[in-house]
N, C-alpha and C positions, 0 to 999 in steps of 0.2 A: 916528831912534828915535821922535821924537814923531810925526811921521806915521803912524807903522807902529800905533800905540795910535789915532791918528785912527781909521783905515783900521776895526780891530778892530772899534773901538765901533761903528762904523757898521753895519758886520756884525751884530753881535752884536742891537743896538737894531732892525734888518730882522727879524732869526729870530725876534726876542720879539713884534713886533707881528705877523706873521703868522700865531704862533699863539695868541697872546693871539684875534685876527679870526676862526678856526676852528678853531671847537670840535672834540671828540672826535665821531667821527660814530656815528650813533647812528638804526634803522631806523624812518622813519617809519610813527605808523598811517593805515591809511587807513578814515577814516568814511563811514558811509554813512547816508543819512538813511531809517526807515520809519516812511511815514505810514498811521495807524490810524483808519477809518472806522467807527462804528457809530451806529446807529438800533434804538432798542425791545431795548436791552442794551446791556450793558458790557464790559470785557476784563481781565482780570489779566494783566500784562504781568511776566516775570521777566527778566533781562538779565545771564547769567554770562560772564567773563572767565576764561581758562583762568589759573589750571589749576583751581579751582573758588570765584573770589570770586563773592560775588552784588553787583551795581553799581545794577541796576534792581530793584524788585518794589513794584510800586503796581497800582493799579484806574483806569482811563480810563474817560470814556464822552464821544459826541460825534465831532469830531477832533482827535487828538493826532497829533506828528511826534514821534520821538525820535532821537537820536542813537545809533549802532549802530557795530563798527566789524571789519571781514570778519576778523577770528579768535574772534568772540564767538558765543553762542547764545543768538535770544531765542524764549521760547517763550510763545503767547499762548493764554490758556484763555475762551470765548466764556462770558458769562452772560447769557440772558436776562432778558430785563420781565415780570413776571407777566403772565401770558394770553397770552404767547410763548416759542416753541420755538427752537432753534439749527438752521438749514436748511447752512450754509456760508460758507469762505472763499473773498473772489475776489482773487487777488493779480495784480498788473499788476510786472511788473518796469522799470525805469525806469534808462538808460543814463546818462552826466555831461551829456550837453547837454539829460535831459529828455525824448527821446523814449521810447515804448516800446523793451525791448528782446527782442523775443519776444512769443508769444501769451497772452494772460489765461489764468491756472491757476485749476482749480475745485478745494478741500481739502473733505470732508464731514468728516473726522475732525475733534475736538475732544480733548483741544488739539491747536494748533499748532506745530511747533519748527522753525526754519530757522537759516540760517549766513549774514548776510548780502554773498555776493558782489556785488552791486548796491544801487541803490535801489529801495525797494518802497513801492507803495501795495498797502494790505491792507483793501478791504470787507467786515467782517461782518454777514451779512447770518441775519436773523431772519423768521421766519412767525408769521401769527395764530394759535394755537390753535381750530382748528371746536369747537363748545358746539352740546350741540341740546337739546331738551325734551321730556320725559315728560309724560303727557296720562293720568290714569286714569280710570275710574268701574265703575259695579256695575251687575248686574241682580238681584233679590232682596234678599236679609238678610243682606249683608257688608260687606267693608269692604277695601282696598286700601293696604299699604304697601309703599315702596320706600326701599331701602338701595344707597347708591354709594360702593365701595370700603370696601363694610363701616360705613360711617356710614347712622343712618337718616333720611331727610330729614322733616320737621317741616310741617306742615299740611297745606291740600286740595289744593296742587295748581293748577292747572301748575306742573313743576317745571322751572326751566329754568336755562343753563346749566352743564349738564354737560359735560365735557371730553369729545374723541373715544376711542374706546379702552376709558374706565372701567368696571369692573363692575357693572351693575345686576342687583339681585335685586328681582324682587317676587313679592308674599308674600298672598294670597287666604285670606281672617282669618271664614268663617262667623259669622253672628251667630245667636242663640238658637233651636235650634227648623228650623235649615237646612243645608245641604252645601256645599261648593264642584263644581261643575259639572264648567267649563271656560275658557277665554280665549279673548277672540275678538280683533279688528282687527290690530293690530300685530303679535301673536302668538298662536299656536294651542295645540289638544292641552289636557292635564289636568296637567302636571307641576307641582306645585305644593309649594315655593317654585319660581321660574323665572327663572334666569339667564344673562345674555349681553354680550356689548362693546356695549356702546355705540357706533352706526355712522350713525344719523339720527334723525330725531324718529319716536317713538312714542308712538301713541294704541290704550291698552289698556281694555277692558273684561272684568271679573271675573262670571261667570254664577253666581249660586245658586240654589237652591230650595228646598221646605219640606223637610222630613225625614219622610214618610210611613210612616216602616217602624217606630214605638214607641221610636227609641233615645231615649236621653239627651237634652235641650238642648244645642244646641253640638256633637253628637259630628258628627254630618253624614255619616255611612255607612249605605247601605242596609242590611237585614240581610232576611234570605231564609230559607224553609222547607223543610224536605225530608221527604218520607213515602213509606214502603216498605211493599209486601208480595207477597205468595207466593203460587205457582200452584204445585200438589203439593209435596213430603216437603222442605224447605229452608228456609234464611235467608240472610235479609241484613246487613252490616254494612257502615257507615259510618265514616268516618274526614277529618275536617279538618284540615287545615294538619300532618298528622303526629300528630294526638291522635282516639283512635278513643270516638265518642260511645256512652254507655252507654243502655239501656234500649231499648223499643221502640219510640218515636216514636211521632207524628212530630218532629222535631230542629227546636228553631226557634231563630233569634237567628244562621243563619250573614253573618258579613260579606260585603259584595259583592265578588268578586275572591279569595275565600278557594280554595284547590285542594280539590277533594272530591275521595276513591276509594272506590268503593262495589265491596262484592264480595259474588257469592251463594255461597252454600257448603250445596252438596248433603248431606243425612243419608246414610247407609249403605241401598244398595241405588237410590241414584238419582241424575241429572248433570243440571250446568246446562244444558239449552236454549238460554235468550234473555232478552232486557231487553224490555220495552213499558214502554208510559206515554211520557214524556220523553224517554225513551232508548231506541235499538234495536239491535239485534243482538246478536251472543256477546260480545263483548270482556269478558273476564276476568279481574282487574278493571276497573273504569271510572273513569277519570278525566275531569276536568273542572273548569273554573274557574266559579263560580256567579255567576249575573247575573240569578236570577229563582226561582221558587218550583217545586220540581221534585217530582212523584208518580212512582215510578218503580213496578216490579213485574217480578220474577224469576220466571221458570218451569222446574219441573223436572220432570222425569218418570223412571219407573223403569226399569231396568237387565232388558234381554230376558235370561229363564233360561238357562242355557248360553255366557253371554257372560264370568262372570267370569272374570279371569285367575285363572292358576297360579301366578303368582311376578309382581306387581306390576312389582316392579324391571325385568323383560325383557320382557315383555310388554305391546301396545295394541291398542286397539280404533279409531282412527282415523288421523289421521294431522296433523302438526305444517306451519301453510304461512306463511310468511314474507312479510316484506313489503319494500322499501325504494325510494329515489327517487334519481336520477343526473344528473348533469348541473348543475354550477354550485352558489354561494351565493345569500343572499340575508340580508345582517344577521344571519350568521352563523347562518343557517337552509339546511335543503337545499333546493332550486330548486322544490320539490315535496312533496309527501308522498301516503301510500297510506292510506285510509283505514281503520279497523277489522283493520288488520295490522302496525302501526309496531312493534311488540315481538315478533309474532311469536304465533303462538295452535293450538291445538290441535283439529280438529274431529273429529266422531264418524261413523262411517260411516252414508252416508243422508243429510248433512247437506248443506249446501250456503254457502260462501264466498262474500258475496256484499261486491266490494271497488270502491273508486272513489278515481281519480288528482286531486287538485286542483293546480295548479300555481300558483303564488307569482307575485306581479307584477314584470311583464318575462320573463316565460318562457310559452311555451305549451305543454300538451300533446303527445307525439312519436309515442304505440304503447307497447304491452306487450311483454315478455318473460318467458320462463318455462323457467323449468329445471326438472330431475328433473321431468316430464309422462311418469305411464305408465301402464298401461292399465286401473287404479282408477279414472283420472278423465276429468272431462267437462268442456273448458273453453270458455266462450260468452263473446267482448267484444261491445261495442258500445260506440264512442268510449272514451272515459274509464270507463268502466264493465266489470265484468267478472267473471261468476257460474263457482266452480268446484265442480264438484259431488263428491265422495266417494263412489264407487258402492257401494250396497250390498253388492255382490261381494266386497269387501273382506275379506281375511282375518281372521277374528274374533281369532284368536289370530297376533297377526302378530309372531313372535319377529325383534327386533333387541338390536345390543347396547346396552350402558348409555348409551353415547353417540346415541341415535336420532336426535337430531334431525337429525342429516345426512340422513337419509332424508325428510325432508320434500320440501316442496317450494318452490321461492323463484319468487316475483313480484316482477318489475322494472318499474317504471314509468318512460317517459325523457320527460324532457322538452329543449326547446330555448329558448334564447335569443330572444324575438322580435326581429323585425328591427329593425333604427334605422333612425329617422326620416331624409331623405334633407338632410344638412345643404349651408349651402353654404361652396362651398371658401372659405379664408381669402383675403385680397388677397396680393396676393405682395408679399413684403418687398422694399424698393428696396435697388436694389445701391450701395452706395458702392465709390467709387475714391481710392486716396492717392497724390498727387501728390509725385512728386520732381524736386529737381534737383541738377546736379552742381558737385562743389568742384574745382577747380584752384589745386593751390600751386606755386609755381616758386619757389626758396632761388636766393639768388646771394649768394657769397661763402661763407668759411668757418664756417658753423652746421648747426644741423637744426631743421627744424619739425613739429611730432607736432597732427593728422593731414597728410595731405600731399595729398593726393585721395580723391574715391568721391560716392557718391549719398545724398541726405538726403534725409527729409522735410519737405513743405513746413513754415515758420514754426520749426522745431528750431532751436538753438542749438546753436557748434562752439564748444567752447573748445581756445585752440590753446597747447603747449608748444613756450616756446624754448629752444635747449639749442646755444649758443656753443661753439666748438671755444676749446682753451685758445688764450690770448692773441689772443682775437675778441671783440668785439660786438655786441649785436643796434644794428643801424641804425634801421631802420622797417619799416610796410607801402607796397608800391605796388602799382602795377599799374591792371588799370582798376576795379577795386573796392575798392582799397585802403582810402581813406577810411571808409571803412562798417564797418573793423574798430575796435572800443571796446574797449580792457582786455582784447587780445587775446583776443576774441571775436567773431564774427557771427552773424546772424543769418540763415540761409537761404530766402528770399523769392523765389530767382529764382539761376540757374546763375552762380556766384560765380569771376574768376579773381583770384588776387591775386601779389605778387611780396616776398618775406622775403629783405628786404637784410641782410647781414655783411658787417662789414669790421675787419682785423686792427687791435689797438690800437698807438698809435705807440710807438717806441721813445724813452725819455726821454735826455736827452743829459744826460752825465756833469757833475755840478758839483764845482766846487771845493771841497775838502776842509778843513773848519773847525776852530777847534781845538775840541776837543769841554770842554766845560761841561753843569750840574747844572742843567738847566731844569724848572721844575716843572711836572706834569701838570695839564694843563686836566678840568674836572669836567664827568662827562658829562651832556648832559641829552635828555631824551627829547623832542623834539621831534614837535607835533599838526598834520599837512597836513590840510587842510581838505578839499580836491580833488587828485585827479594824474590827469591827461588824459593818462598816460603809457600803456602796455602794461605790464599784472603783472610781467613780468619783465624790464624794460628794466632797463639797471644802474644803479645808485643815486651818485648823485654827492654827494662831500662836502657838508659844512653849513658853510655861511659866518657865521651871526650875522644874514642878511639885506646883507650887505656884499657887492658882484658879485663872484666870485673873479677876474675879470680885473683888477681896479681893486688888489687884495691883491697879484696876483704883479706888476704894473706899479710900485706902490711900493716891494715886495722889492728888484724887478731896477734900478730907478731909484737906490735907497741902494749896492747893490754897486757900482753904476756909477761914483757919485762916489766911491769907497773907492778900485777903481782907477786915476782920473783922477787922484786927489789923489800917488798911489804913484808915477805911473809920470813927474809934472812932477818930483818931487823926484829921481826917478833924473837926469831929462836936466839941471835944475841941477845935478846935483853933476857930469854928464861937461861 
């Protein structure tokens, strides 16, 4: 009997130290270290743990390593150095021995967010900001300011710098007594304020001159004269900008640039003729943009007896000729236009249409054309020119209906496109070629491995999944590549074969059956691997405390051993 209590304890003090030696098992993490490069900026660095703590959020700058560990996400947001911009990530991924694993990745986005399967070294890299200089001066009685981004910059100048991109305005300020012109070197034309990106250094000069024409101090706009009068029964009226000028003139004080339309208006019993002075031809009324001191002069003459109509309304005494220009734009102009017919005009029989094509740059003149031509008229080109006459023949009383003007007659002016200059052809773009090579996987024993074969791109990375048939484990890689495979993955560099060994797990042999007792649970602890140079899904072997588990079950089976030796002397004394 006292043996049999030997025997017990012994057992019993086996099962309590071998679990007492291993712990509850418990899935290691695995870390991974990423190191953070920067120069001429910083990084804010955040580091969440699922399922949403935050573990990291701080600012680097220089080089930092941190610790990272493949079910987290750290996401890294780039800040530049004053007088630098954020250009890119260059992240190197880096395998357990160190080497590269795979090709440098270039990220332009900002921020960053990754998972880290690997080790990473991550370079962020930053550019200079280009600054250039503004350079003004005057000609005349002015004066020169510039505003960037809406601030106005403060003294004479050079201004210098300015960021690439920013908005420069400047602003051409007349002094007493003078105009603003125009702009020369850097930039052209009269628009004035005048703004643009900033793209290199600019050297501007502001042109003024006196003001010659009696305005104001300071107004700096020309102003201009206009004088009218009459050759038989008629008047003239003038009209500016939409306001028609009262008395008889002559009209002084018009601004330069201002739109005039000047119309003659025939008394009863007589029609307008023609313009001289200034201005020539019928066109009825006349417009014009004024740039100069204009004497104009309307002629009219009386209405031959027998000519007037019977009913206005249906009734003409010449004939309506049209004008228009085809072919193309031009800044949102037509490729052309026809001279002294753009609206369309009315002439009298006897008279004579006398019209001219000018064509618009980048187009040249093509030919005329002419519809409704009948046997009232006479038409004579020559080049861009082109006289159509109204014969006197003309029916005096020439009933149409209210709608007449179809009866007229249309003149088409065409023009073409001139030709382009003969450029030369571009180089030809070089051809690139992507190189692949092929995977071979051969499984021996009972598993599967996903993918199994096919053709990669060169320097791409395979990650592979193992997938054990029940009561199987994954063994290793071999083959003649085998080595090469890290954290079941590789690296495609060259035609890859490898060999995915299984083999069935043993079958455990029955133990002897204990009495059963209230042992209490070991507390689990989450244990931190530092490194596993293993395969992601190799299988995970219990946790010992750091104690070999050979050394644990050799103790076990060592104490059962003497429990039976002790049993089975006391049988043979007692036979």
């Amino acid at each position: 009997m006292k043996t049999k209590k030997i025997i017990s304890f012994l057992l019993m003090t086996a099962l309590l130290i071998a679990m007492s030696i291993a712990p509850a098992y418990a899935a290691p993490k695995q870390k991974r270290e990423v190191k953070i490069i920067t120069e001429n900026g910083s990084v804010d660095v955040v580091i969440i743990t699922p399922p949403d703590t935050e573990r990291i959020n701080d600012n680097y700058s220089g080089t930092v390593t941190l610790d990272a560990f493949v079910n987290e996400t750290v996401t890294i947001t780039a800040i530049p150095d004053e007088g630098y911009s954020f250009k890119e990530f260059e992240i190197q991924a880096i395998n357990n021995g160190g080497n590269p694993a795979g090709p440098t990745r270039y990220f332009s986005t900002n921020p960053l967010s990754l998972e880290p399967a690997l080790h990473y070294i991550i370079t962020v890299k930053f550019e200079k900001i280009k600054t250039y200089t503004i350079t003004t001066g005057v000609i005349g009685g002015g004066s020169v300011s510039v505003a960037v981004d809406g601030t106005v910059l403060t003294g004479p100048g050079p201004y210098t710098g300015i960021p690439e991109g920013a908005n420069v305005e400047l602003t051409a300020t007349p002094g007493s007594g003078s105009y603003f012109v125009e702009w020369s070197g850097g930039i052209t034309g009269s628009t004035n304020p005048y703004s643009f990106e900033i793209d290199d250094d600019y050297d501007v000069t502001a042109i003024f001159d006196e003001d010659e024409s009696g305005n104001e101090p300071g107004q700096g706009i020309p102003t201009f004269t206009i004088t009218t009068g009459v050759i038989g029964n008629g008047s003239v009226s003038v009209v500016v900008d939409g306001t028609a000028l009262t008395g008889p003139g002559p009209y002084t004080g018009i601004p330069e640039g201002a739109n005039v339309e000047i119309t003659a208006d025939p008394d009863e019993g007589s029609y307008f003729v023609e313009w001289s002075g200034d201005i020539t031809g019928s066109t009825n009324p006349y417009s014009f943009e004024i740039d100069k001191d204009y004497d104009v002069t309307a002629t009219f003459d009386e209405d031959e007896p027998g000519n007037e109509p019977e009913d206005e309304s249906i009734y003409l005494d010449g004939l309506m000729i049209y004008g228009e220009a085809v072919n193309g734009y031009i800044e949102d102009q037509d490729d052309g236009a026809i001279l002294d017919t753009a609206e369309g005009k009315f002439y009298d029989a006897g008279s004579i249409a006398r019209l001219r094509a000018v064509a618009n740059d980048g187009y040249t003149f093509a030919g005329w054309e002419f519809e409704r031509v009948d046997e009232y008229l006479d038409v004579d080109t020559t080049d861009n020119t082109a006289e159509i006459g109204i014969r006197e023949s003309l029916p005096g009383n020439l009933e149409v209906e209210p709608a007449w003007l179809g009866d007229g007659i249309l003149v088409i002016a065409k023009f073409d496109p001139k030709p382009s200059e003969p450029t030369t052809p571009p180089a030809p773009t070089p051809v690139t070629t992507t190189t692949y090579y092929s995977l071979d996987v051969e499984v021996e024993g009972p598993g599967k491995v996903l993918p199994i074969s096919g053709l990669y791109t060169e320097n791409s990375m395979v990650v592979f999944t193992i997938n054990p048939d029940e009561g199987a484990r994954f063994v290793g890689w071999f083959g003649e590549n085998g080595s090469e495979v890290v954290n079941n993955s590789i690296v495609i560099n060259g035609n890859k074969k490898l060999i995915a060994k299984f083999e069935a797990i043993p079958e455990e042999e029955p133990e002897e059956e204990l009495p059963e007792e209230v042992i209490p649970a070991a507390s689990p602890e989450e244990d931190v691997v530092e490194e596993q140079d293993v395969p992601y899904d190799a299988p995970i072997l219990p946790q010992t405390g750091g104690i070999p588990l050979g050394l644990m079950i050799s103790a076990g089976t060592g104490l059962m051993t003497a429990g039976f030796s002790l049993r089975k002397k006391k049988k043979d004394d007692a036979e």
